[in-house]
C-alpha positions in Angstrom: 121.3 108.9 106.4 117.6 108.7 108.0 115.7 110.3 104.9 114.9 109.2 101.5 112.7 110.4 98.9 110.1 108.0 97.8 107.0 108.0 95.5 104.1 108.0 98.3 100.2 107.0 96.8 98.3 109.6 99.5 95.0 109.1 98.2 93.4 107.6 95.0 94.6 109.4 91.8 97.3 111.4 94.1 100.8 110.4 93.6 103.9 112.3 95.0 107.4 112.4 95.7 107.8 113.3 99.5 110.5 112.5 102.3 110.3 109.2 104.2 112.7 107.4 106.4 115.2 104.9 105.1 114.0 101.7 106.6 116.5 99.9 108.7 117.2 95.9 107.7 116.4 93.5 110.1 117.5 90.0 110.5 118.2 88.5 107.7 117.1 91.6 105.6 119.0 93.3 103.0 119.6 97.5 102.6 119.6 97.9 99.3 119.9 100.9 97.2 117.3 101.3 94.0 119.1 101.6 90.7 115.9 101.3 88.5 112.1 100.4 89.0 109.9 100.1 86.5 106.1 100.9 86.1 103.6 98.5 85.4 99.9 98.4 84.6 99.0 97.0 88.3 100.5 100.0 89.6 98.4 102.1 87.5 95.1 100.7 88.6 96.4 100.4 92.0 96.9 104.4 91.6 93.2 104.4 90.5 91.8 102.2 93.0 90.7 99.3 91.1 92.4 96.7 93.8 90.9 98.3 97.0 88.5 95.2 97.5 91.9 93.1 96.6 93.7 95.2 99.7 96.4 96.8 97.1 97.5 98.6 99.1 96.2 97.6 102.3 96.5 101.0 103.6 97.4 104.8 102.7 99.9 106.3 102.5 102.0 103.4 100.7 105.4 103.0 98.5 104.4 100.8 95.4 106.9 99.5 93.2 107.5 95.8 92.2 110.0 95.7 89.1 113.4 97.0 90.1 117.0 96.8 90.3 119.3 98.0 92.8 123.1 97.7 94.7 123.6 95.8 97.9 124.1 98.3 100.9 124.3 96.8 103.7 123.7 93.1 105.2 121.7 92.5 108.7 122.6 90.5 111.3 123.1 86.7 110.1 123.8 86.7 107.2 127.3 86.7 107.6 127.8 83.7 105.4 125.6 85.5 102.5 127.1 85.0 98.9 126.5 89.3 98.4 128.3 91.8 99.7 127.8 96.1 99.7 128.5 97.0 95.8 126.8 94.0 94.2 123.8 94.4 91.5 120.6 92.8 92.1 117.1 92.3 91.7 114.4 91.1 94.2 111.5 88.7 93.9 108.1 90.4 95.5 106.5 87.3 97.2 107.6 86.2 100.6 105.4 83.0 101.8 105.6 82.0 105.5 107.8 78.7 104.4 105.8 76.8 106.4 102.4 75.9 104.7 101.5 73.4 101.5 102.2 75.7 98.8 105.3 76.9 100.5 106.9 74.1 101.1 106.1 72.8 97.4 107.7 75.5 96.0 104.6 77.7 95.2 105.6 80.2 97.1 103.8 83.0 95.2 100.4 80.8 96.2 101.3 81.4 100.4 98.3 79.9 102.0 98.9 83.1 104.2 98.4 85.8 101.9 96.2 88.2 104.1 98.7 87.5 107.3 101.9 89.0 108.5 103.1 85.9 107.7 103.1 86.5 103.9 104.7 89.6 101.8 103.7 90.8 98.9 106.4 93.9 98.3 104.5 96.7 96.5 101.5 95.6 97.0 100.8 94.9 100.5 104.3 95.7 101.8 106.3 98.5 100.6 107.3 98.8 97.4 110.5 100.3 95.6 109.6 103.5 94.3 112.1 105.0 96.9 116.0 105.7 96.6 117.0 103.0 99.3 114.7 99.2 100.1 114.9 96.5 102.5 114.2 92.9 101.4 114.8 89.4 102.5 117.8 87.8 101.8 116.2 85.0 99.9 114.7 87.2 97.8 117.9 88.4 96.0 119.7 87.6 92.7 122.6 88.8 91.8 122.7 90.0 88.1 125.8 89.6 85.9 127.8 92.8 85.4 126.5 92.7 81.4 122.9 93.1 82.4 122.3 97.0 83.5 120.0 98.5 86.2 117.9 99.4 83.7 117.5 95.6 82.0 117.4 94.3 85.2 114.3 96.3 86.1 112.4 94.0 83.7 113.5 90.8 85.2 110.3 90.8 87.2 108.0 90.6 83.9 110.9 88.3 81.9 110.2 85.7 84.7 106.8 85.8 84.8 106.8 84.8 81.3 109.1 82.3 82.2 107.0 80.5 84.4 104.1 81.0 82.5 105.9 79.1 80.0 106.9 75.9 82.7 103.7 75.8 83.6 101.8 75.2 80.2 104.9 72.8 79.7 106.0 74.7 76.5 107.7 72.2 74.0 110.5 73.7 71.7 109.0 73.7 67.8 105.5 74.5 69.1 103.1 78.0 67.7 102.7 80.3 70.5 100.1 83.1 70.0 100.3 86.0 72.7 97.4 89.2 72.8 98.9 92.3 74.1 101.8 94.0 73.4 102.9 95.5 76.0 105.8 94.9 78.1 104.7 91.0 79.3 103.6 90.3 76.1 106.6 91.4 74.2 109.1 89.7 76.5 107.0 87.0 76.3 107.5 86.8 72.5 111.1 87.3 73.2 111.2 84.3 75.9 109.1 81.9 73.7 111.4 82.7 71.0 115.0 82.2 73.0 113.0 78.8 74.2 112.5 77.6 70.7 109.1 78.7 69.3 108.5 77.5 66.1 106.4 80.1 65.0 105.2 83.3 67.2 101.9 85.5 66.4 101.1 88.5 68.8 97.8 89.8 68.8 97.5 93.9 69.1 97.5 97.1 67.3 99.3 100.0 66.0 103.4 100.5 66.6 103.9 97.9 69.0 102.7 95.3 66.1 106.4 97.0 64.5 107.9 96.8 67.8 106.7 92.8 68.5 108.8 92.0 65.3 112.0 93.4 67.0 111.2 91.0 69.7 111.1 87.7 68.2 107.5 87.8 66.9 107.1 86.0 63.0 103.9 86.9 62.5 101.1 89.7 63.8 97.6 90.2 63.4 96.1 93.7 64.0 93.1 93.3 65.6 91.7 96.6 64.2 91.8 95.5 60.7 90.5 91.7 61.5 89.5 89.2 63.6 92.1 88.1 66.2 90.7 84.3 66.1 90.0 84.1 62.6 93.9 86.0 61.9 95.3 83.4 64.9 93.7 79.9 62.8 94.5 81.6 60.1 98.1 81.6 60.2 98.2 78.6 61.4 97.0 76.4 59.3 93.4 76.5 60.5 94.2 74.2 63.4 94.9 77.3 66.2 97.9 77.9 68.1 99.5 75.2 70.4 99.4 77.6 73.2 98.4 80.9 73.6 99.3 83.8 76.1 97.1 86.3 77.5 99.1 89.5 78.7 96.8 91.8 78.1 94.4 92.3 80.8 91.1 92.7 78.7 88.4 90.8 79.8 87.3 89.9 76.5 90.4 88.7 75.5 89.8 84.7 77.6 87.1 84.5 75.3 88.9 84.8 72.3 91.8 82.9 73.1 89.4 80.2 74.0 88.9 80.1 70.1 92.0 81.2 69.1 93.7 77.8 70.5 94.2 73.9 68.9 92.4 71.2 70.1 94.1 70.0 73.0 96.0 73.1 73.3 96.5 75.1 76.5 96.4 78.6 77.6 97.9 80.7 79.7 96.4 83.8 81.9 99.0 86.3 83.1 97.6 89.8 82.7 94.7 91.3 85.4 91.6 93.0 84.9 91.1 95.1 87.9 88.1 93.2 89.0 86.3 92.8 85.7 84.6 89.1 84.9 85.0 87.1 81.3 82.7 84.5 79.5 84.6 81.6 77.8 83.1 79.3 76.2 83.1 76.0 78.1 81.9 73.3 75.9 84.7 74.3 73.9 87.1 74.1 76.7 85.6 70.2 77.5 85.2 68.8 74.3 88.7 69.9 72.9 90.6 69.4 76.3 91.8 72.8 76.8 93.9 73.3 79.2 93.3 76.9 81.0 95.9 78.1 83.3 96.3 81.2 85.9 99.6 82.4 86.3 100.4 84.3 89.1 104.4 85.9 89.6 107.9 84.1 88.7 108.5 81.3 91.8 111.6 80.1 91.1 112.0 82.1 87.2 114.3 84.4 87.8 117.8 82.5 87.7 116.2 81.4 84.5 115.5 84.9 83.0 118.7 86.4 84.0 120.5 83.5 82.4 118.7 84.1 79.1 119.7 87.7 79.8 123.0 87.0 80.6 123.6 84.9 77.2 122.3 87.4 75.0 119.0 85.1 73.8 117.0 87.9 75.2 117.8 91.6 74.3 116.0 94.2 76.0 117.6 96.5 74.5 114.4 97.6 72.0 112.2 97.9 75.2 114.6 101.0 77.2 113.1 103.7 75.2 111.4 105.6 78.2 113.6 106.4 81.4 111.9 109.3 83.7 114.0 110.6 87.2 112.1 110.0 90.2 110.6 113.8 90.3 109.0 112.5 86.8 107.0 109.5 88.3 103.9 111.2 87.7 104.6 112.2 83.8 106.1 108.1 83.7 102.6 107.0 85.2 100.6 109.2 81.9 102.9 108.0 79.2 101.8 104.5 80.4 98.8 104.9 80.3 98.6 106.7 77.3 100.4 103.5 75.5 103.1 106.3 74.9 105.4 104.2 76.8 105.5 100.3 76.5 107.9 100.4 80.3 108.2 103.6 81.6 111.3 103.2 84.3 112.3 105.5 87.1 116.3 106.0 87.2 117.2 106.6 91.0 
């Protein structure tokens, strides 16, 4: 086995499925073969170009691919002692810090003071991705997933955990109103995650089917931002006061703004979606006088036990979100149903 087929970005806007080598695990690397990998709106700007300034990808051709599942092949030397072995199910984490500077050593990981260097990994964005039928990937990476969570499910463990530690690090308190614009994948598990976490009431902010879709998910309320105002619908179903926290997963830049008034005195809110490079205007007298907390968030460090567990207990069903599942010669008709919001995740079955 020295081939694979893989999803290769040439050029900008030029996507295909060619032959590549199977790459070989080092030390302490894992051969892995890819069960599922789902696509994502980063990938679609990357396939665009709107990260070149960013250095996603650094260089072309490149594999992307961030959100995926796959079976243990084969272990490299040292890790003999390694709690997975050839057959298991896993999925992999995509930031690999140097494990030696501040952040790293705090646990922030996904905030390598690095980034830039070989030192620092970020797998399908600088390094490649999982597009591909086989992967390497540090051991420390890897999580195993329980036998009742499917390639396919665990292909969304990436997103699930983001909104996991998006919800750590607005310290999210069970009984609270979470309001969350966009309705796409992150958003919905989002919904889901607030919900499972004890959310006393949940409002997504969006349009058309996915409003239907968002109630599947956990969501009690939803405000159609095509028929009214997404601040005014926000106070108004909650009592006038705003939501305790609220989630931004959807990438617009004028969304900031409108959470800024969307949220309670005192409140906090949470950034998790990316605009390719586009700037906002918030409005910061409001942020001062109310104390509003305003928060990046950047990856899963340390999530994914957590997702998989709220996976594993059946808190979280994904079930609802499976609904478009293309093979690999598809990727580039998955990639157009994305971004034609025909698909909320499309995923490539290898």
């Amino acid at each position: 086995m020295t081939k694979m087929r893989a999803a290769v970005l040439r050029g900008w806007n030029d996507l295909a499925v060619e032959e590549v080598d199977v790459p070989e695990p080092a030390a302490g690397e894992v051969l892995l073969r890819v069960k599922a990998c789902g696509l994502c709106g980063t990938d679609l700007k990357m396939v665009h170009g709107a990260f070149q300034a960013r250095g996603w990808p650094p260089s072309l051709p490149f594999v992307m691919g961030h959100e995926w599942s796959g079976e243990v092949v084969a272990l490299g030397d040292g890790l003999e002692d390694l709690d997975l072995r050839p057959g298991d199910q896993v999925v992999a984490e995509n930031h690999v810090g140097c494990g030696r500077c501040a952040m790293c050593r705090r646990g922030r990981y996904n905030l390598c003071e690095k980034a830039g260097t070989p030192g620092y990994r970020l797998y399908g964005h600088t390094a490649p991705g999982a597009l591909s039928e086989y992967a390497v990937r540090p051991a420390q990476m890897l999580h195993k997933l329980p036998e009742t969570v499917s390639p396919l499910e665990g292909a969304l463990v990436n997103q699930g955990s983001l909104t996991v530690h998006a919800l750590r690090r607005v310290e999210f308190l069970p009984g609270s109103s979470v309001a969350i614009f966009g309705p796409g994948l992150l958003g919905l598990l989002a919904a889901a995650v607030a919900s499972a976490s004890g959310a006393a009431q949940t409002i997504m902010v969006g349009r058309g089917s996915r409003l239907d879709l968002a109630g599947r998910m956990g969501c009690d309320d939803v405000v159609d931002y095509e028929s009214e105002d997404p601040v005014a619908g926000i106070r108004d179903r909650t009592g006038g006061r705003g939501a305790d926290y609220v989630l931004d997963c959807s990438g617009n830049p004028e969304v900031p703004a409108q959470a800024t008034g969307a949220v309670r005195r005192g409140g906090r809110i949470a950034l998790l979606g990316l605009t390719g490079g586009k700037t906002s205007s918030i409005d910061i007298d409001r942020l001062t006088l109310d104390e509003v907390d305003l928060m990046g968030i950047r990856s899963s460090p340390n999530a994914y036990p957590a997702m998989i567990a709220l996976m594993r207990s059946g808190k979280v069903d994904l079930s609802p979100l499976l609904t478009h599942v293309y093979p690999l010669d598809s990727v580039a008709e998955a990639l157009a149903a994305l971004e034609s919001r025909e698909a909320v995740r499309p995923i490539v079955e290898l």
